[in-house]
C-alpha positions, 0 to 999 in steps of 0.5 A: 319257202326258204325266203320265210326262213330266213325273215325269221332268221333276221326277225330274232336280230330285228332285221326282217325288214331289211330283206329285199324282195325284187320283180324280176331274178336276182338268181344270177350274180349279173342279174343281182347286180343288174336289179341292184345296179351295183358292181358284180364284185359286191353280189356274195355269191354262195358256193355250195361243195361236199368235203368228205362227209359235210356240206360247206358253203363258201361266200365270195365276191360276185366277180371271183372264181374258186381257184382249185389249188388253193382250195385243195390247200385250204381243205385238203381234197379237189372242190366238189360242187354240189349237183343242182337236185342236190343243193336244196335238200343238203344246204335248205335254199333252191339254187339261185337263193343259196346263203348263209342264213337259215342253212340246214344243220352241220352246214359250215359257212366260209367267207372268202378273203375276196369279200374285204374289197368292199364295205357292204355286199348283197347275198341272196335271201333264200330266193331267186329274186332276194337279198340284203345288203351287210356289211362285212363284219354283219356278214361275218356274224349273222353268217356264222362264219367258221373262219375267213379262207383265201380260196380265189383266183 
């Protein structure tokens, strides 16, 4: 199960017990804010894309939407968002749980600027109804951030 991934991806930091499991969904960004009760702009929502060969994932406030010229200006080519049957097999988390941690081999993570606006986020924890709150600069480390992009609107 992805959750147990990414418990021992935090247990090598010591941060296990910082992953929060919740009774009902956190698979939405309205549903995590809802269960957090917290602003949307603060759930770091996971998008997961094929560019070329790869797979990125790019991390982004909750509130926010790709903005596809500046996509196409950042990576040179139209977003393509992975198909639903396809974002488990290429990224290792079900839709709903997608993060940065514990990600399959070769998957490149991006944050985008838009995450800056606040001191701390909730991505999810591999499941439909986990998260951990981190700050920016953990996100940017235990994410393994390839760099910082500006791809919304």
């Amino acid at each position: 199960m992805a959750i147990e991934k990414v418990k021992a991806y935090f247990k090598n930091y010591g941060m296990e017990d910082r992953v929060m499991e919740k009774d009902s969904s956190s698979a939405t960004v309205e549903e995590a804010a809802d269960v957090l009760g917290c602003e949307p702009g603060r759930i770091a929502k996971t998008l997961s894309f094929h560019l070329d060969e790869k797979v990125i994932l790019i991390v982004t406030a909750g509130d926010k939407k790709i903005d596809n010229k500046k996509y196409r200006t950042e990576f040179g080519s139209k977003a393509h968002m992975l198909k639903f049957e396809e974002v488990e097999l290429l990224v290792g988390h079900a839709v709903g749980g997608v993060c940065p941690f514990a990600v399959n081999e070769g998957v490149e993570v991006y944050l985008d600027e838009s995450l800056k606006a606040y001191k701390t986020v909730y991505p999810a924890a591999g499941s439909g109804n986990s998260m951990i709150q981190l700050t920016i600069p953990e996100l940017e480390r235990y994410g393994q951030c390839k760099k910082w992009i500006d791809v919304c609107k």
